[in-house]
C-alpha positions, 0 to 999 in steps of 0.5 A: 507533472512537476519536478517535485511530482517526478521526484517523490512518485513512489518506485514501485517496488517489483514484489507489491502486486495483486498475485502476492498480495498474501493473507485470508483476511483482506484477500477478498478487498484486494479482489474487490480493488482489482476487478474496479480497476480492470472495469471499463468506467471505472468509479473516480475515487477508491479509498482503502482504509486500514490500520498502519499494517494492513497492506495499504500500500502495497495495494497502491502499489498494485493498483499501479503496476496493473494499470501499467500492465494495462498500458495506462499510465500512473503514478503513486505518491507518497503524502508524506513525502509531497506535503513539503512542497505545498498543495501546488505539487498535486497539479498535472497529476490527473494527466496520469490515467491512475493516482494513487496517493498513500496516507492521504489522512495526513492532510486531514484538517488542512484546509488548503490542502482539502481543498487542492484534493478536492480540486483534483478529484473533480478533475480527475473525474473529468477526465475520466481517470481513476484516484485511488486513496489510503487512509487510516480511518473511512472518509467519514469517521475522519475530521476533515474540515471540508465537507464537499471533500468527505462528500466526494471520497464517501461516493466512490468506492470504500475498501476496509482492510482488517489486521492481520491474523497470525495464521495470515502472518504465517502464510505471508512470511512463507510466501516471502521466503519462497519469493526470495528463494529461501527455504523456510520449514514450517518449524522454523518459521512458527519460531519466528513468529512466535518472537517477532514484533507483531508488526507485519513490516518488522516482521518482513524485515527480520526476514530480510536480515536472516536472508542476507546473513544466509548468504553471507554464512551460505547456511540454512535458515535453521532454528539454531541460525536464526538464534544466533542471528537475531539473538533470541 
């Protein structure tokens, strides 16, 4: 890998894994994204699609921590942070037995980065080695300029991630506090929801806010406490 690749390759974070990965509404495409990386032949290319808040990345991430379980090498990689460096940063990178590259739509309608992609996947189908891409929309419905790319993304396997209903929002944000050891009654956790953005990261990071006031004030999370927090 180059210096650039070492640089940006995602640090996983410890909680983005296949167990947590809470939620009804895409548990059965996280199970589906599972057994294809846990095959023996597994397909070259895996595209999760789905709006900004359906977990994509945090099933990249997943995606890798398994393989690393697995003792295989991988590497995720921010798009957004490598398109500075040019298409050149995405060489070397089908060494690794799993790439995952997070928003890959940003490359949409770049024909030199098209192309680089496309390169890559048939490397990485050469080598046997599995690329598992996000994107906002499925391979088709997006505006590349490069066919044979839509063509390659189109014949592995597409995985589509659906928003987040209330009641999924509501699980996650209980699963959460129990993994940060919080108490979180269910009183307290419906006034949360009820008064969060409907974003699902804002809401997790409202979680993260009323954690670190909980430990600077040593007090519960309680209605009255999370009022005076966050000033609702």
């Amino acid at each position: 890998m180059s210096a650039s690749q070492l640089a940006l390759g995602v640090k996983l974070r410890d909680d983005a894994r296949f167990d947590n990965f809470h939620g009804d509404r895409n548990a059965a495409a996280a199970a589906r994204l599972r057994d294809v990386c846990e095959r023996a032949d597994p397909m070259p290319v895996v595209a999760v699609c789905g709006d900004a808040d359906t977990g994509k990345s945090h099933l990249l991430q997943a995606v890798c921590h398994l393989a690393e379980r697995r003792n295989q090498s991988a590497v995720c990689v921010s798009v957004n942070e490598l398109l500075p460096f040019g298409p050149e940063a995405l060489d070397g990178l089908e060494h690794q037995s799993v790439i995952c590259l997070d928003d890959l739509d940003l490359i949409v309608g770049q024909e030199s980065w098209e192309e680089a992609v496309f390169h890559l996947y048939n490397r990485v189908n050469d080598r046997g080695s599995l690329m598992v891409v996000s994107l906002s929309e499925v391979p088709g419905e997006l505006p590349f300029l490069l066919p044979d790319l839509v063509s390659r993304l189109r014949h592995g396997l597409t995985i589509q991630l659906g928003i987040y209903r209330d009641d999924d929002r509501l699980r996650i944000l209980m699963a959460r506090a129990e993994q940060r050891g919080l108490v979180l009654g269910d009183d307290v956790a419906v006034y949360i929801l009820r008064r969060a953005p409907r974003k699902l990261a804002d809401l997790l990071a409202i979680l993260d806010r009323l954690d670190e006031n909980s430990l600077r004030a040593q007090r519960r999370l309680t209605i009255p406490f999370v009022k005076s927090v966050m000033g609702w």
